[in-house]
Each structure stands twice: as structure tokens, then as C-alpha cells.
C-alpha positions as CSV (number, residue, x, y, z in Angstrom):
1,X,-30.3,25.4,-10.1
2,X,-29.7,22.1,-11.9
3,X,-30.5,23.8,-15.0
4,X,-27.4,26.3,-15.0
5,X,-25.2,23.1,-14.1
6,X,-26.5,20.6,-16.7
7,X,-25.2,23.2,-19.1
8,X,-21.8,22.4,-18.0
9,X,-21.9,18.8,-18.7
10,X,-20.9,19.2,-22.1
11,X,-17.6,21.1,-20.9
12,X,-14.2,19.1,-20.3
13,X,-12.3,21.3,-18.6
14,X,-13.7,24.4,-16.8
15,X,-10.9,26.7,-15.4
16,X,-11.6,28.0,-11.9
17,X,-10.0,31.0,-10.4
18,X,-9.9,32.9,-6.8
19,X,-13.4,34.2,-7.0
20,X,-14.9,35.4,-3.7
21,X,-15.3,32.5,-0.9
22,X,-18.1,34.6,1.1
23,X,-20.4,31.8,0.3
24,X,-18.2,29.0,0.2
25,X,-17.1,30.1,3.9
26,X,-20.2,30.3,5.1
27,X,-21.3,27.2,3.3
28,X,-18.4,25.5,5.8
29,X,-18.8,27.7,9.0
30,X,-22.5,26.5,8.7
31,X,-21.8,22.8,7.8
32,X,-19.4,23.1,11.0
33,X,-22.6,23.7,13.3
34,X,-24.4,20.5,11.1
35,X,-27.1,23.4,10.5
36,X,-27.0,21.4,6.8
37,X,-29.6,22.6,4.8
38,X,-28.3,26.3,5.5
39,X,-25.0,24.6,3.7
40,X,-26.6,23.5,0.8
41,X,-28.3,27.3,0.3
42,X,-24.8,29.0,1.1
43,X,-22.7,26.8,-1.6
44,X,-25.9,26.5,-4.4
45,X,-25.6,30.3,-4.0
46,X,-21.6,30.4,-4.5
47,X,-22.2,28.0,-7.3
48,X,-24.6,30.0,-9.2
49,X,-21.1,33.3,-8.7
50,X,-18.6,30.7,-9.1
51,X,-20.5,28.0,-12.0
52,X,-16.4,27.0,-12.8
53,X,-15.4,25.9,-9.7
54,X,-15.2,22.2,-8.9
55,X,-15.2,23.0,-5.1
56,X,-18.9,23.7,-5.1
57,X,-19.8,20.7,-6.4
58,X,-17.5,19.1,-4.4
59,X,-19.0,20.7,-1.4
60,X,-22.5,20.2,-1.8
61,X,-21.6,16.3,-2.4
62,X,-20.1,16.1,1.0
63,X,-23.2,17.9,2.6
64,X,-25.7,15.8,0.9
65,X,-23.8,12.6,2.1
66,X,-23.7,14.0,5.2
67,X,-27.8,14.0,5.2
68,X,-27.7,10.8,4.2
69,X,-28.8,12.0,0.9
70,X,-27.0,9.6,-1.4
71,X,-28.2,10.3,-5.1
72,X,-27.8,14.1,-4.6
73,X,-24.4,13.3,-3.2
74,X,-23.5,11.2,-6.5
75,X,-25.0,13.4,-9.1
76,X,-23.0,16.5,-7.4
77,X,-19.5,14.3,-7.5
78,X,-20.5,13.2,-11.2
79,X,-21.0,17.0,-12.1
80,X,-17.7,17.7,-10.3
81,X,-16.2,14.9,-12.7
82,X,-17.8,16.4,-16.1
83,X,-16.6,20.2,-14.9
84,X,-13.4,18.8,-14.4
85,X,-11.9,15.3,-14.9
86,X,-9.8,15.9,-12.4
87,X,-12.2,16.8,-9.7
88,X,-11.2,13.7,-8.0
89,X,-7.7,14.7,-6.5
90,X,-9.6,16.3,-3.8
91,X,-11.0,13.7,-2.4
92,X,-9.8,10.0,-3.6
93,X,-6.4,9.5,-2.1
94,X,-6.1,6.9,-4.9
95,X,-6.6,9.3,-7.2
96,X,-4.0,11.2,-5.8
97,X,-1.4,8.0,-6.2
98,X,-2.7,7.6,-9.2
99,X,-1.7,11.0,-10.5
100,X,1.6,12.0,-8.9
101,X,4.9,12.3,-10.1
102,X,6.5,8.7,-8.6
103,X,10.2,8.6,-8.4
104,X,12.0,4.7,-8.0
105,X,15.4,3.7,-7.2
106,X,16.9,3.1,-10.8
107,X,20.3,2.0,-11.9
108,X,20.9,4.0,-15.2
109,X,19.1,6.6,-16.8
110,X,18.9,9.0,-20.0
111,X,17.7,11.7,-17.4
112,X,19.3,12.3,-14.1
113,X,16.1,14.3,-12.5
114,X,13.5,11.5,-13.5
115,X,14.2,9.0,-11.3
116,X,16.7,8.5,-8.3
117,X,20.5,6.7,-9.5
118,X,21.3,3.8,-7.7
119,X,25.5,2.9,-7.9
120,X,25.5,-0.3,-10.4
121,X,28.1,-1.1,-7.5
122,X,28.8,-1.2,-4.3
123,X,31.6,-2.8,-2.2
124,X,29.2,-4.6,0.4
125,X,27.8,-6.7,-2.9
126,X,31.7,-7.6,-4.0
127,X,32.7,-8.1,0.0
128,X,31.8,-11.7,1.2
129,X,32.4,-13.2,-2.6
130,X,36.2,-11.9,-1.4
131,X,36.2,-13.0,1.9
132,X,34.8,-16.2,1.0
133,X,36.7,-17.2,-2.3
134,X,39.7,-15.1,-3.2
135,X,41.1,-13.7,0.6
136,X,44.2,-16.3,-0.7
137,X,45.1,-14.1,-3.7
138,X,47.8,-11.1,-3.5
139,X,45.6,-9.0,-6.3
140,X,42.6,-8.8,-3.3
141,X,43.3,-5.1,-2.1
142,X,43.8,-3.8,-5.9
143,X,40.3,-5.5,-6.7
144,X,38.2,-3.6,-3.9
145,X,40.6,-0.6,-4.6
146,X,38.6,-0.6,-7.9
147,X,35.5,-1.5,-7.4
148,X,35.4,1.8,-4.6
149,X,36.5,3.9,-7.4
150,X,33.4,2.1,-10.0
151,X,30.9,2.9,-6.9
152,X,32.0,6.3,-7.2
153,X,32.4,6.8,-11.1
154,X,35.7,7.3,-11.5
155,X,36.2,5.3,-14.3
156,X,39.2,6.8,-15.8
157,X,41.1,5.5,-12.3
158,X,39.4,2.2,-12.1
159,X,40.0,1.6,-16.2
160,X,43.9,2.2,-15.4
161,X,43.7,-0.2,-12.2
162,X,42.3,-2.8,-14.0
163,X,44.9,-2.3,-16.4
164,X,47.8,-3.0,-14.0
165,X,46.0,-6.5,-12.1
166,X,48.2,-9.4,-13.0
167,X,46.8,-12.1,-14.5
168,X,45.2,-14.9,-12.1
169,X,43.2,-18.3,-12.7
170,X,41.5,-17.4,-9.8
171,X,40.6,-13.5,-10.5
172,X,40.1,-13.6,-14.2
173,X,36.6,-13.7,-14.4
174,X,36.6,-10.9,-11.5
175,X,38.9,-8.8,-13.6
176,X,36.6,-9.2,-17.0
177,X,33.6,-8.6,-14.5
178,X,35.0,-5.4,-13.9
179,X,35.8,-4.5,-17.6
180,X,32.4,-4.9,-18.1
181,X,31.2,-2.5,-15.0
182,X,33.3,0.3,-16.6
183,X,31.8,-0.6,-19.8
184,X,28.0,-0.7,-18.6
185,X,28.5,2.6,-16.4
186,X,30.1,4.3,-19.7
187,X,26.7,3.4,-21.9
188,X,28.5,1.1,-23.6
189,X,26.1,-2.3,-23.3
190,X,26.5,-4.5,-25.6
191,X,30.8,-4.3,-24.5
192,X,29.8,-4.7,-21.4
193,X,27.6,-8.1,-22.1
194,X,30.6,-9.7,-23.7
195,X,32.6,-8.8,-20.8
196,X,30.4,-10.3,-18.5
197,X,30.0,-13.4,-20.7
198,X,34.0,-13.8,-20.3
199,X,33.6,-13.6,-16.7
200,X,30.8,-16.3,-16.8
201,X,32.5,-18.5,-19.0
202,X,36.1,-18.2,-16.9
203,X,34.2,-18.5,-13.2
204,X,30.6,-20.1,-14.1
205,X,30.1,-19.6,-10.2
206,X,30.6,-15.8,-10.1
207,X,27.7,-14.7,-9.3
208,X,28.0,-10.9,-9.4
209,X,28.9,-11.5,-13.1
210,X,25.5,-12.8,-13.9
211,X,23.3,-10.2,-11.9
212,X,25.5,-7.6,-14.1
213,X,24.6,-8.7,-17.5
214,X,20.9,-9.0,-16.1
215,X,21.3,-5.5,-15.7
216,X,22.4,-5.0,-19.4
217,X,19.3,-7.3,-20.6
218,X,17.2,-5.5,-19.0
219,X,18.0,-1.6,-20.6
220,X,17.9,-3.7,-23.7
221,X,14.3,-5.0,-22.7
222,X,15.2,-8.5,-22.7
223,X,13.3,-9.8,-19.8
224,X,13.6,-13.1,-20.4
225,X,17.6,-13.1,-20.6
226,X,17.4,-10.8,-17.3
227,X,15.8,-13.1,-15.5
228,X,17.6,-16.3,-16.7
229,X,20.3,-14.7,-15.3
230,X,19.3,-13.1,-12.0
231,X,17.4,-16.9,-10.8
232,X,21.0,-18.4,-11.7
233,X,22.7,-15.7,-9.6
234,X,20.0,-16.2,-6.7
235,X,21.0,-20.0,-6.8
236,X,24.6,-19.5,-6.5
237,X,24.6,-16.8,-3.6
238,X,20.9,-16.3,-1.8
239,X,22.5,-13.8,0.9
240,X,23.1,-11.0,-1.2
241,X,20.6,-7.9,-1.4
242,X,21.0,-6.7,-4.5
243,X,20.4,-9.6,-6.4
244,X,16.7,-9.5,-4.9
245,X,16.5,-6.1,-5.7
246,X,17.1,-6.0,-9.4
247,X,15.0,-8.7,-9.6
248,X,12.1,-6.7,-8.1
249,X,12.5,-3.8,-10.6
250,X,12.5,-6.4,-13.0
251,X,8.8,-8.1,-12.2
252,X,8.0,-4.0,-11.9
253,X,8.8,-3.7,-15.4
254,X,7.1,-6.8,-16.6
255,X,3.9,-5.6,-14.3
256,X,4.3,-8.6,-11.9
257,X,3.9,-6.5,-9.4
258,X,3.0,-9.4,-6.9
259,X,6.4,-11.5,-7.7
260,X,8.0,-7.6,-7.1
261,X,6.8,-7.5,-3.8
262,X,8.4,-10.8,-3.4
263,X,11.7,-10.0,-4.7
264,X,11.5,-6.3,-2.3
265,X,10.7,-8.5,0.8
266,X,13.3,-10.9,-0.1
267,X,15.8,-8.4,-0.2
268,X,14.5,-6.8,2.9
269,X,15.1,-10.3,4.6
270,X,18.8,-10.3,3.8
271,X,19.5,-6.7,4.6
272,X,16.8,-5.2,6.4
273,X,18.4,-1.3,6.7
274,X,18.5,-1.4,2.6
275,X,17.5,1.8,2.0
276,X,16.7,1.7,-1.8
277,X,14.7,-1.7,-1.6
278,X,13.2,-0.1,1.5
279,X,12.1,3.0,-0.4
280,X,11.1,1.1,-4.0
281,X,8.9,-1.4,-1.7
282,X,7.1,1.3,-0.3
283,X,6.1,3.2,-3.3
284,X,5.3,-0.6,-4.2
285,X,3.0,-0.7,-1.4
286,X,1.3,2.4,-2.0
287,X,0.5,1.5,-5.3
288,X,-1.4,-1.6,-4.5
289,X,-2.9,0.4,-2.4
290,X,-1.6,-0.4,1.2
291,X,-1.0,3.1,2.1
292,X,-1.0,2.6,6.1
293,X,2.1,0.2,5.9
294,X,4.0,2.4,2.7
295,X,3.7,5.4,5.5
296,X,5.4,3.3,7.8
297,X,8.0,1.4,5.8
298,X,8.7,5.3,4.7
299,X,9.6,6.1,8.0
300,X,11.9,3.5,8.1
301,X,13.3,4.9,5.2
302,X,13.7,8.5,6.5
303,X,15.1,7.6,9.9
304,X,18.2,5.5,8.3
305,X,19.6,8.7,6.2
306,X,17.3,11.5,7.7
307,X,19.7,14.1,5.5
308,X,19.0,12.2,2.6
309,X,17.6,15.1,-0.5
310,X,15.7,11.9,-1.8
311,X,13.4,11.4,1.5
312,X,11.7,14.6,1.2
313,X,10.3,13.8,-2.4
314,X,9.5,10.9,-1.0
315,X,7.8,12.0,2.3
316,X,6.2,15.0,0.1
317,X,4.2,12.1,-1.9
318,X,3.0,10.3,1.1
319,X,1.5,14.5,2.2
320,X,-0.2,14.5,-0.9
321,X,-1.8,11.2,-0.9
322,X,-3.3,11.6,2.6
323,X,-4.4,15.3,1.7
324,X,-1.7,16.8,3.9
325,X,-1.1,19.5,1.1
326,X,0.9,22.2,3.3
327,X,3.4,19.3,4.7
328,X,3.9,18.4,0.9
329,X,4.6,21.4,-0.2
330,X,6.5,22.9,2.5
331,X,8.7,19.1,1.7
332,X,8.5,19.2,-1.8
333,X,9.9,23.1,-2.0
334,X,12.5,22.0,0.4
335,X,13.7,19.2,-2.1
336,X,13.9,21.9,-5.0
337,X,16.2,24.2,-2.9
338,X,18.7,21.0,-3.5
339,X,17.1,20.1,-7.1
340,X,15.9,23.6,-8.2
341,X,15.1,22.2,-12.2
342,X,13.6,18.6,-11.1
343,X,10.1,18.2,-13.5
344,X,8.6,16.0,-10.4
345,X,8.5,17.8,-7.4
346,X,7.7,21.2,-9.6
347,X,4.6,19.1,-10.7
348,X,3.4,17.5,-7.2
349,X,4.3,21.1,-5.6
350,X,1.4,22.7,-8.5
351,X,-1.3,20.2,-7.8
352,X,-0.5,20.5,-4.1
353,X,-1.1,24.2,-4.2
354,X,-3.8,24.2,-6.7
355,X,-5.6,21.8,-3.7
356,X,-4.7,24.2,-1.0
357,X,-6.7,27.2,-3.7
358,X,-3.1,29.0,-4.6
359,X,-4.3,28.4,-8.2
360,X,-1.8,31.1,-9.5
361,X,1.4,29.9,-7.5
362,X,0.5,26.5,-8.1
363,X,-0.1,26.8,-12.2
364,X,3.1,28.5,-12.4
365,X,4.8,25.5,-11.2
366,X,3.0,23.3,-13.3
367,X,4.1,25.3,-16.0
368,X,7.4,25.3,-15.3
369,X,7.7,21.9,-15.0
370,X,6.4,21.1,-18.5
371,X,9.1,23.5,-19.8
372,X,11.5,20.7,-18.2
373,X,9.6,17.7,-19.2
374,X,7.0,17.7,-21.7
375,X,3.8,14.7,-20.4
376,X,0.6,14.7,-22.2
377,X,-1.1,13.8,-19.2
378,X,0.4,16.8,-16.8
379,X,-0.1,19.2,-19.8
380,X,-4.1,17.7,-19.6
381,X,-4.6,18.3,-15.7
382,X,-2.8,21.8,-16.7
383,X,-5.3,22.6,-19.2
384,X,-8.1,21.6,-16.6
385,X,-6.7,24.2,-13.6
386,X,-5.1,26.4,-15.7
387,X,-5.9,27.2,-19.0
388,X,-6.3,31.0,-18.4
389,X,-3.3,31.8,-16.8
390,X,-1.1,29.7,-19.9
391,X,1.4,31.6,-21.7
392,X,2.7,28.3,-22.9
393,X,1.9,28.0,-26.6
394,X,-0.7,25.0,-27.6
395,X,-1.5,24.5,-24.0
């Protein structure tokens, strides 16, 4: 027997398809009744049909370990590994986390179905700076007025707003702030830094004008200016959310991925029902591996918008990493029926049903999704699964 698999060793990628399970079946129903070495004859025997398929290696690993038989357990996993590089997704659930399409709470992005948008502003942030410093000034109403209409990208409306706020000691700096919000949400990023800097230089205690041109360093890549800028906003107002939160996806960017669990809790302190810091600390969590408290810090997520599109691509990736693969995909199909197109959830739904053995349905998504989004890595795990049934050229 170990003579047909050593012959595979040499292979990177063997495709397996829906071959007969007679043996494989057996294999289980006779693990079930721990009559093991019976196991060991039923799979050996579907290997020596089914030579391609990662499952019977996977299989007789799980029997051997079961019989406490350690080094046939490892050099069965190993051989799953050569037939497949990916052999691991059925049984590592840090493999899985390791391999699934993530999507983080971002504030911009080239590509609307990569990541979920976060508003670069929203009237809670803009509130108690108003209620605290300029409540005395006539031109209050107009301001929030337009900073609703920048939360919901009507820039045309806000641009002519600003337009018509008479000029104030005590607002200019709010008003150039503002400039530089339509500017920033238009694409326009360098504008948008020397609106801020007006701001900063009219009202150096403004905060919300420095956490804004963080924002701007930081699509420009300039950490260090970011971050300048987001400590000096923390030090002027420590009770606002958002300032924690930018600063998280900051360290996230940087890899400080200690300091952005920091910044996540931080934010969490101030405003414990934030959903996106609640949502970006989880996938956090699950990253450094803390999978029990991710689940339940997603939970918390789900339960404050339960009608939210976002929470079942989120609650889809939490099935896959714990191996519930019908949950995922019965979550991850019902966040395409909103996002039909979205690369992601095409992706995880593949894997998910290539896992549960629906190797046709769940190459076909794969597929699909590369047709959206070209990865090297997906188009990889899809030449390991799926080679045969490709009609994607190169692949």
C-alpha cells in the first residue's frame, strides 16, 4: 500500500472528484463502532480506487491516532500535505483562518466589494465638540446640517452649505475641516490635507481636524504622520470612539497587531455598542488566535444590527473556522442574495462546499470569484481542488 502512495509524493496538487464513497462509508460506519482496524482495511481499500483524494489520507490519520498509533497518524497527514497543500483546511481551524477571505471595517476603498465602507463621518464624532465649544455660535445647526449630508455622501449639498456659513473666529477651522471632508470623500487627498492643515493652524485644539488628516496619511502610507496626528487628537479629546479606532487600523497596517488590540479595546471602553470596532476587534481576535472570545464578541456584533448584510459574512467566517461548513454556506449564500458579484463570500462559499464534498458546486464558485478578483493564492487552492473541472484559461 505505501508503495502506490509514495508515488504521489512527488505530485503538488492532485485533483479529487466524487468517486464512489462505498468504502469511505464503511470506513466511518466501522470507525463509529471503534471496530478500528476494520477502518484502516475499508479506507486503505478506498485509497487504492480513489489514490487522488485527500480524504483517505485524512481518514486513515484520524484512525491511527485514534489507536494511539502516532507515526502512522503523521506520515498519513504528511501524505495528505504532499497530495494536496491544502489538505489542512479539513482539519486545522487555523488553517482555515489562515485561508479565508477576511473582510475589515475600512474608511475608503478603490473597490467597494473588498472590504466593508465605514462613513469618514458621523454626527456622534462632531456632537459633543458642539455641545461643548461652539453651542454659543448662530452657524451651529448649518454645521451639523452638513456634516449629516457628508455622513451620507451628498457632497454636491454639503459643498453648497459650506459655501453659504458666514465667516466666524470661532467656526473657521470647523468650516476648513469640512472643506477638507468633501475633499477626502471625493479622492482628492492631498486638497483635503491642506484643508485640514488650515483647520489645525486656525483651532490647534480641534481635534476632529487632526484624526482627519491621519486618515489622508495613512492612504498615502505615511504612518508616522498618521500617527503624530492621531496621539495629538487622543490628547486633546480621550472620549471619542473613533479616534481609537483609526488608530487600531493603523497599528493593523503597520503589523502591531498587539498596540491594535489596544487601540480596539480602547475604543470599546468609550463606546461599548461600536459596531465596527466591535466587528474589526473580533476578526482581530481570531487572528491571534482567540477564537472562543472572537465568537462571542461576534455575537455582540450581530445582536446590535441583527439586519445588518455585513453580519452574515461575518458569522459565515466564524462556520468555516469551527468546521460548521452547512451554517457557512447557507450564511455566506444568503449574503450574495444582497451582494450577488462580491469575490469573498463566492470564495469562502467554494471552499466551504468543496469541505462538505460538493466539489462541482463549490469549484464553480471558486471560479467565479476569480473572474471578479484575480489572487494568486485562491487561483493555487483552485488549481489543487479543481483543476479538471477549469475552463478558465492558465488555471
Amino acid at each position: 500500500m505505501k508503495s502506490k502512495i509514495l508515488f504521489f509524493i512527488m505530485i503538488n496538487c492532485v485533483v479529487y472528484g466524487q468517486a464512489p464513497l462505498n468504502f469511505l462509508n464503511w470506513g466511518d460506519a466501522l470507525m463509529g463502532n471503534l471496530d478500528y482496524v476494520g477502518a484502516v482495511e475499508a479506507y486503505e481499500n478506498y485509497l487504492q480506487e480513489n489514490p487522488g483524494d485527500i480524504t483517505g489520507y485524512l481518514k486513515l490519520a484520524t484512525v491511527h491516532g485514534r489507536m494511539g498509533e502516532v507515526t502512522q497518524q503523521q506520515f498519513y497527514l504528511q501524505m495528505a500535505s504532499s497530495v494536496n497543500p491544502f489538505s489542512d483546511l479539513y482539519i486545522d481551524p487555523a488553517f482555515r483562518a489562515k485561508h479565508l477571505a477576511k473582510k475589515k471595517f475600512e474608511y475608503l476603498t478603490t473597490d467597494d466589494r473588498s472590504v466593508f465602507r465605514k462613513p469618514l463621518v458621523t454626527s456622534q464624532a462632531y456632537q459633543q465638540y458642539f455641545n461643548e465649544i461652539v453651542k454659543q455660535h448662530t452657524e451651529d445647526d448649518k454645521l451639523e446640517k452638513i456634516i449629516y449630508n457628508l455622513s451620507q455622501n451628498n457632497l454636491m449639498e454639503a459643498s453648497l452649505q459650506l459655501e453659504a456659513v458666514e465667516s466666524n473666529d470661532g467656526i473657521d477651522g470647523i468650516v476648513e475641516d469640512l472643506k477638507g471632508l468633501v475633499a477626502l470623500k471625493s479622492g482628492l487627498y492631498q486638497e483635503a490635507i491642506g484643508y485640514f492643515t488650515k483647520a489645525i493652524n486656525k483651532m490647534p485644539d480641534f481635534p476632529m481636524a487632526y484624526h482627519n488628516r491621519a486618515i489622508c496619511y495613512k492612504l498615502f502610507n505615511q504612518v508616522e504622520n498618521a500617527e503624530r496626528d492621531l496621539k495629538r487628537a487622543i490628547d486633546l479629546n480621550k472620549n471619542i470612539s473613533i479616534f481609537y479606532f483609526t488608530l487600531g487600523k493603523l497599528n493593523e497596517i503597520d503589523q502591531q497587531y498587539e498596540n491594535a488590540y489596544t487601540a480596539y479595546n480602547n475604543s470599546l471602553t468609550v463606546n461599548e455598542e461600536y459596531y465596527e470596532a466591535l466587528a474589526n476587534y473580533s476578526l482581530l481576535l481570531k487572528g491571534l488566535g482567540d477564537y472562543g472570545k472572537s465568537r462571542m464578541i461576534l455575537e455582540e456584533v450581530i445582536a446590535l444590527e441583527p439586519d445588518k448584510p455585513e453580519n452574515l459574512f461575518l458569522e459565515a467566517n466564524l462556520n468555516f473556522t469551527f468546521g460548521e461548513f452547512t451554517q457557512a454556506i447557507d450564511n455566506y449564500s444568503r449574503f450574495l442574495s444582497f451582494y450577488p458579484d462580491d469575490p469573498d463570500a463566492l470564495y469562502n462559499r467554494g471552499i466551504s462546499r468543496i469541505l462538505m464534498r460538493q466539489n462541482m458546486w463549490g469549484c464553480a464558485d471558486i471560479e467565479e470569484s476569480l473572474r471578479f478578483q484575480s489572487d494568486e493564492e485562491r487561483a493555487r487552492l483552485f488549481g489543487c481542488f479543481c483543476a479538471q473541472l477549469s475552463s478558465i484559461p492558465g488555471q
